[in-house]
C-alpha positions as CSV (number, residue, x, y, z in Angstrom):
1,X,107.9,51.6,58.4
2,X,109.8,51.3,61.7
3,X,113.1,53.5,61.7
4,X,114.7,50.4,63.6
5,X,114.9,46.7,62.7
6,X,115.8,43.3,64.7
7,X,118.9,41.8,64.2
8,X,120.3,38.6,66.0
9,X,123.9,38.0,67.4
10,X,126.4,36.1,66.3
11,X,126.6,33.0,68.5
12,X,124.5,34.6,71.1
13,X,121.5,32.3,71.2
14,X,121.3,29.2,73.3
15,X,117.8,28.5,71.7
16,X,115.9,28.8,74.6
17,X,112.8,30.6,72.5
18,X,112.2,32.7,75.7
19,X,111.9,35.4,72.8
20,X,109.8,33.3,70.5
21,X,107.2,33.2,73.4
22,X,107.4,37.3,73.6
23,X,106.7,37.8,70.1
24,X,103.5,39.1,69.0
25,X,103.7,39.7,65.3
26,X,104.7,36.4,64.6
27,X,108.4,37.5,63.4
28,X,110.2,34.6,65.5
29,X,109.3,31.1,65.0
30,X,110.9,27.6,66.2
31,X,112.2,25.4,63.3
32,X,111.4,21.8,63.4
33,X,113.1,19.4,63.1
34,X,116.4,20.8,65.1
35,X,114.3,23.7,66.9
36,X,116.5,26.3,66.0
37,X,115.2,29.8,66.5
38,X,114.0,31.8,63.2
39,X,113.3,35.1,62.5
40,X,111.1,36.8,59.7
41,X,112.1,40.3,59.6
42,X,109.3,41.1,57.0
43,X,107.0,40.5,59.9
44,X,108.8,42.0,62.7
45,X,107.2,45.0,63.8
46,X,110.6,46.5,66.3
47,X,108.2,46.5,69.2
48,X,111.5,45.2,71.6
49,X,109.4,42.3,73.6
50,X,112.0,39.9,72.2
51,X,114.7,42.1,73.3
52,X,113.7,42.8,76.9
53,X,112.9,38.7,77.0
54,X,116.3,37.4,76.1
55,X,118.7,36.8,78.7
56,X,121.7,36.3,76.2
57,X,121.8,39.4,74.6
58,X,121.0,37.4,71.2
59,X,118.8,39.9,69.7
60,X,119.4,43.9,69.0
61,X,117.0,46.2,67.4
62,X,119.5,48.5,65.2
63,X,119.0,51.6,63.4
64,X,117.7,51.4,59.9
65,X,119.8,52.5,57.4
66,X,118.4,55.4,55.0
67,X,118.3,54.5,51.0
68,X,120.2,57.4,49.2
69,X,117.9,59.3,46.9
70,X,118.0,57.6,43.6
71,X,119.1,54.1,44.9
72,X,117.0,51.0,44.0
């Protein structure tokens, strides 16, 4: 399991799916009908492409927080 994950911006993206066409495992896709950009973080695998592609600063890969011992 990676010990980061993607997260996206708050009002960052301008939809221009520069990091759609960047992403290899599939883990950003373009909604249809309003072409929105979406992002499966079960299939994200925090390679950074995405990242490195966006000119908005719209997508950060963040530090995983670790379960407790115990927790579900």
């Amino acid at each position: 399991m990676a010990t980061r994950h993607l997260t996206r911006v708050d009002g960052a993206c301008v939809e221009c799916t520069a990091c759609v066409a960047q992403c290899r495992s599939g883990a950003l896709s373009i909604a249809r009908p309003t072409y929105t950009v979406r992002l499966d973080v079960s299939r994200c695998s925090a390679c950074g492409w995405c990242v490195d592609a966006c000119g908005y600063g719209a997508l950060e890969l963040v530090p995983r927080r670790r379960r407790r011992a115990g927790a579900a």
